[in-house]
N, C-alpha and C positions, 0 to 999 in steps of 0.2 A: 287776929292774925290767922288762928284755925279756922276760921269763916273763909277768909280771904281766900287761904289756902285750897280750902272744900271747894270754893266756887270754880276757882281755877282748875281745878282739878275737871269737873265738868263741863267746863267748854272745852275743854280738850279730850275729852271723851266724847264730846258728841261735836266736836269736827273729826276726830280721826275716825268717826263711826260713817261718814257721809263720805270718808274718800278712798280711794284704792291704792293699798301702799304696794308700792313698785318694789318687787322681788326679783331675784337671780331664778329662771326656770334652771329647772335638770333638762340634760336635753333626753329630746324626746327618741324613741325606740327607732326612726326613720337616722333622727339625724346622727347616733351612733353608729347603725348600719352603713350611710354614706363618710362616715369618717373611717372606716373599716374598710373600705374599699377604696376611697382614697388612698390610704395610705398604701396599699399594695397596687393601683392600676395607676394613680395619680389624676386627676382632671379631666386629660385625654378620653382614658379608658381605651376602647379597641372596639375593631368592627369583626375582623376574624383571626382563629388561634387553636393550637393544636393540642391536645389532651395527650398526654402518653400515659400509656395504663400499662406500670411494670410489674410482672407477674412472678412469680416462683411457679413456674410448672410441677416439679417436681414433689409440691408440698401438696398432699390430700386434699380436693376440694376448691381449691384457689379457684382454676380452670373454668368451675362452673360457675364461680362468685363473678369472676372477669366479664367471660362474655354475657349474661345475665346484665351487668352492670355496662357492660358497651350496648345491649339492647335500649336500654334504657337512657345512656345518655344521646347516642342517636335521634332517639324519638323526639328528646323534648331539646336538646342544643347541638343537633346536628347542623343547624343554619349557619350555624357561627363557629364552629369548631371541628375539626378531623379527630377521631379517636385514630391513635396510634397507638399496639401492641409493642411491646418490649418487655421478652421472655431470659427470666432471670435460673440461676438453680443453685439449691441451695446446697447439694454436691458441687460443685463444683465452686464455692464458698466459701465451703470449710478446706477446700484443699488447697486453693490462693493460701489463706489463715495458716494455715499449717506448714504451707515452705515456707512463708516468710516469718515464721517462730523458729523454726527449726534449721532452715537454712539463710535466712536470713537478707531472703527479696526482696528488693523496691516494689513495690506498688505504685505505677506511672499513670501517668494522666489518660484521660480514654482517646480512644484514635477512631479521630473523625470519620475514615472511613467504613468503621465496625459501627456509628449509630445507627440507630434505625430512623432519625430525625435529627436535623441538626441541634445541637445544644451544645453550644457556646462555653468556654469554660466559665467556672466560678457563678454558675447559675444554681449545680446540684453536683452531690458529690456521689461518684458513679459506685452504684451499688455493690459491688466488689471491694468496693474499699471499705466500706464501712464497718461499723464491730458485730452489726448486727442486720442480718438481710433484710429487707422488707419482702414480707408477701404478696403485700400487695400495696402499689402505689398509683396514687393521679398528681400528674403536673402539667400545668398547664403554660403552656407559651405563647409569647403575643410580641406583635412586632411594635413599639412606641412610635410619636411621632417623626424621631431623627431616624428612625428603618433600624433602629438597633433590637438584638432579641433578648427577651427577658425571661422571667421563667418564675413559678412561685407555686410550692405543693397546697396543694386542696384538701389530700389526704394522705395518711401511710400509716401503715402497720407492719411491725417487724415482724422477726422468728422471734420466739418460737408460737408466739400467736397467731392463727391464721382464719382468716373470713370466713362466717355462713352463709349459707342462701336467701338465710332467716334477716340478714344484716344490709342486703343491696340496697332495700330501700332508704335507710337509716344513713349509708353511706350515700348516695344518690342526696338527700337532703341535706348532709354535710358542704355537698359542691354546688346545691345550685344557687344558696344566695349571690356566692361572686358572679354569678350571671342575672343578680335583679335589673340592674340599668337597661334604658332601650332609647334607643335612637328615635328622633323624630325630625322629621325636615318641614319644617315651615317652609311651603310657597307663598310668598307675598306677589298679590298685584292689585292694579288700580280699578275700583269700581266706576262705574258710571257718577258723575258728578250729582251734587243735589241739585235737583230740580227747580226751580223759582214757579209760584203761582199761576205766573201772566204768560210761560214758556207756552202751554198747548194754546194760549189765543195767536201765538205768530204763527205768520203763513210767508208763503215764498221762500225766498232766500235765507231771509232770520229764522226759519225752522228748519232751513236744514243745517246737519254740526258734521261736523268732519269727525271720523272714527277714531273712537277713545284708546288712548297712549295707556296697556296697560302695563308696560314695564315699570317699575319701581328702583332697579339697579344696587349696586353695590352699599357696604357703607349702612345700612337701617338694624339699627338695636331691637332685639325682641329679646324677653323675657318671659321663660314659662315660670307661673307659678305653681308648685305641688303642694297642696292643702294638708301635709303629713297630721297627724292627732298627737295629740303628747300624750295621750293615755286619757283615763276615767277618771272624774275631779277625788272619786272615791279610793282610787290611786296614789294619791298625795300624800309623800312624806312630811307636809308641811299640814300645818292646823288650818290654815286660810286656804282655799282653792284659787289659783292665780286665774287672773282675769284675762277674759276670753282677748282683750285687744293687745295682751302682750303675748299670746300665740301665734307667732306669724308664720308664712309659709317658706319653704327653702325656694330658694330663686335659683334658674337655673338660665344662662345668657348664651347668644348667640349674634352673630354679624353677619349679613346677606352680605353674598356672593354676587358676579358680575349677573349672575341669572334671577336675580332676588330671593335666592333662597337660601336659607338661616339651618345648619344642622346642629341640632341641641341634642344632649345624652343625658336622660335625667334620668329618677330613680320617683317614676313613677305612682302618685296616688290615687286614692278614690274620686279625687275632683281636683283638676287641674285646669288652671288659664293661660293663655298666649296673649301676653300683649304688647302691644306695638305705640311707642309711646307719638303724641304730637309732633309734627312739623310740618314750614312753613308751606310744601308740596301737599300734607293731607291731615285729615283728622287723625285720632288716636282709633283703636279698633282694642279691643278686649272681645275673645272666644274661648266658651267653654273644650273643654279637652275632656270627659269622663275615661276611666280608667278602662272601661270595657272595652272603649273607642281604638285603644292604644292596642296594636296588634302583636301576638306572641312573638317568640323569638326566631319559628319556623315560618314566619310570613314576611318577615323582616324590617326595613324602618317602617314606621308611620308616616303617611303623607298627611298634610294640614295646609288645604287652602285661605289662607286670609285674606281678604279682599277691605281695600282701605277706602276709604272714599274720597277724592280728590279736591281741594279746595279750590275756590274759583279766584283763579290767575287773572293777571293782566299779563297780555302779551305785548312786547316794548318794540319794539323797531327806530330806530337811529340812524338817520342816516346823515353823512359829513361830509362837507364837502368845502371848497374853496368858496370867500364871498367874490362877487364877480366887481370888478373896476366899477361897471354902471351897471346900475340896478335893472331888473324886467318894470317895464310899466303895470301898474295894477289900480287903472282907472276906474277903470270898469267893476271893482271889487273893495271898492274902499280902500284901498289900499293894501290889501291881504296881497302876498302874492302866493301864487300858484306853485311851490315849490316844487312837486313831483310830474307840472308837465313843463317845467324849462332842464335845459341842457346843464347839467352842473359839473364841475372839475372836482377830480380825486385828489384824495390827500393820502401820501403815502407815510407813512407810520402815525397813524391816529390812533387815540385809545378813549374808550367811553368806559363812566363808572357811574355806577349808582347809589347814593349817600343815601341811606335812608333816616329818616329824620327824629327816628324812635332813639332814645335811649340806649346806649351795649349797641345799638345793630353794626354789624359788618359792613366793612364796604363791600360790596359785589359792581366786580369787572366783566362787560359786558366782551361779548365775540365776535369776531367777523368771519364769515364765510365767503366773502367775495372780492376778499382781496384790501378790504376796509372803507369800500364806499357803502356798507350797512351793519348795524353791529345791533347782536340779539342777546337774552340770555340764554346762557349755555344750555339751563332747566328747562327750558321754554316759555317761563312766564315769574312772574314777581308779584309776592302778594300787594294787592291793592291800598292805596296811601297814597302822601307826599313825599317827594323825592325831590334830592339834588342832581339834576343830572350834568358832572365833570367831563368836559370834551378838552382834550388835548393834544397837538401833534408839534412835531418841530418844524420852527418857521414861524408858527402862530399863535396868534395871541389864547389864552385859557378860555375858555367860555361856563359857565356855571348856568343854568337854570333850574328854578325849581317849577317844576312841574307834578299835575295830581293824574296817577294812575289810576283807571277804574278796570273793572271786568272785560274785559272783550280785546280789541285791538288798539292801539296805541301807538303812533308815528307823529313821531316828529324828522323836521328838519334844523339840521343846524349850519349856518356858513358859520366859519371861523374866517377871520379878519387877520389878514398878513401881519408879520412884526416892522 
């Protein structure tokens, strides 16, 4: 039984030695910093916003910490933000304090037209009210996406403490993580299709193509990936170093516009991807992003061209129409007839659908531009296969055929047969 025991004991040492046991990570130093910012910008975040930097004049030295520190955040986030001055004193402080112990004043709400910037109530509570003045303060405001104004301190320091010179930069670093995020605008469009082998041996007609569609349009999911580090495995509060495939990257999403372009606000790594997942109009496309690539905040969004490459369409055409009492002769052709050179009658309220014959596929409802004697896809083409193609109008009978789609152009005719 201790044999039995021992042995068992050793296969399970030496399977758990060959596997990777799945752990809870800490998260890593990126994805705290994006939870930290979340929580005060939310998702959105903002493109531009005003810094008020409230000063005590009157306290030795502020003055010079102030503007020194307005140099500076100019320099490096003037792109995106107004520094706005608002000169405080701390005479005149203590004298508010004083009548309202002594004599026993309300202290009112501040009056809009005495700000030097709007600020909305219950965002910040105005410096004269408070027990202790700050010397020096940054707030910073930004408009959300419903155009409401918000407001959230970066920094402050009260009386009777007050700012060195020695301290700007130290303060300056306190404010700029809330500004690590950066915008980047994906433009998606369509590359040139892939080419086929046997394309440079045609001549004439079949080599020439008509000029490539390269809108992409609204509606197309992209996903940047930011490759954040969770630290150094020699970092690990745990005895195992977890395994590199349960490190994954923070995803950050976006949805093209009626122009094809996707604006993403991410937070930025040393190697980042944009990808553009498959569908039935293109292939998938994955681009590196490097961090150098991604431009400061004084140069403003990042542009990012993706170019997808186009899958080769069949393009459908349908046309409908009344079957005629007696038929065209078609002696001469076997019996084929000539559908597109005899005269055919319209069918007013017709509709064409295309079944496709895979598994989950959607129906897709084809269009008409011409009143319903031809009906296209809206896309301009359908990927290649067999299909059921649904003609129906009132009056007449259903018509179903299935038919096989290839590359290139694709017409049919259909009469529909009165009820």
């Amino acid at each position: 039984s201790s044999g039995n025991q021992a042995i068992q004991l050793q296969a399970l040492a030496k399977a758990s030695a060959g596997s990777v046991v799945p752990m809870a990570l800490p998260k890593g130093p990126a994805q705290v910093q994006l939870e930290k910012l979340d929580a005060v910008f939310g998702p959105e975040y903002f493109e531009h916003g005003r810094l008020l930097v409230t000063v005590a004049r009157d306290v030795a030295g502020t003055m010079k910490v102030a503007h020194k520190l307005q140099s500076r955040l100019n320099e490096s986030l003037g792109a995106v933000v107004e520094v706005i001055f608002e000169h405080v004193k701390h005479e005149l402080w203590s004298r508010l304090h004083e009548a309202t112990a002594t004599v026993g004043l309300h202290k009112g709400p501040e009056v809009p037209e005495c700000q030097v910037t709007q600020i909305p109530e219950g965002i910040r509570l105005n410096p004269y009210q408070r027990e202790r003045l700050p010397t020096l303060e940054v707030l910073l405001l930004w408009d959300d996406i419903t155009r409401a104004t918000r407001g959230h301190c970066l920094y402050s320091m009260s009386h009777p403490a007050a700012p060195s010179l020695d301290q700007v930069e130290e303060i300056f670093n306190t404010i700029e993580p809330y500004f690590a995020k950066r915008w980047v605008i994906v433009e998606l469009c369509l590359g040139p299709p892939i080419k086929a082998v046997y394309d440079d041996d045609l001549a004439g007609e079949e080599a020439e193509h008509p000029p490539d569609d390269t809108e992409v349009g609204p509606g197309v999911a992209v996903t940047l990936l930011a490759c954040h580090a969770y630290g150094f495995a020699r970092e690990q509060t745990e005895y195992i170093a977890p395994h590199v495939r349960h490190c994954q990257p923070i995803a950050f999403r976006g949805i093209s516009d009626d122009a094809g372009r996707a604006k993403i606000c991410i937070l930025p790594a040393e190697v980042n991807k944009v990808q553009v997942a498959e569908t039935e109009r293109f292939h998938g496309a994955e681009v590196m992003l490097p961090k150098a690539d991604i431009k400061s905040l004084d140069q403003g969004p990042t542009h990012l061209t993706v170019k997808l490459t186009p899958k080769a369409l069949a393009v459908v055409t349908v046309h409908v129409f009344a079957k005629p009492k007696t038929m065209p002769k078609a002696d001469e052709t076997d019996g084929v007839i000539d559908w597109a050179s005899e005269v055919r009658e319209p069918i007013s309220g017709a509709s064409v659908e295309v079944n496709q014959l895979k598994d989950g596929e959607a129906v897709i409802p084809l269009v008409s531009f011409d009143g319903g004697a031809s009906f296209v896809a809206e896309d301009g083409g359908l990927p290649e296969g067999c299909v059921n193609l649904v003609i129906g109008a009132p009056g007449y009978e259903t018509e179903e055929r299935p038919v096989m789609l290839l590359v290139g152009s694709n017409e049919f005719f259909i009469p529909l047969r009165r009820c």
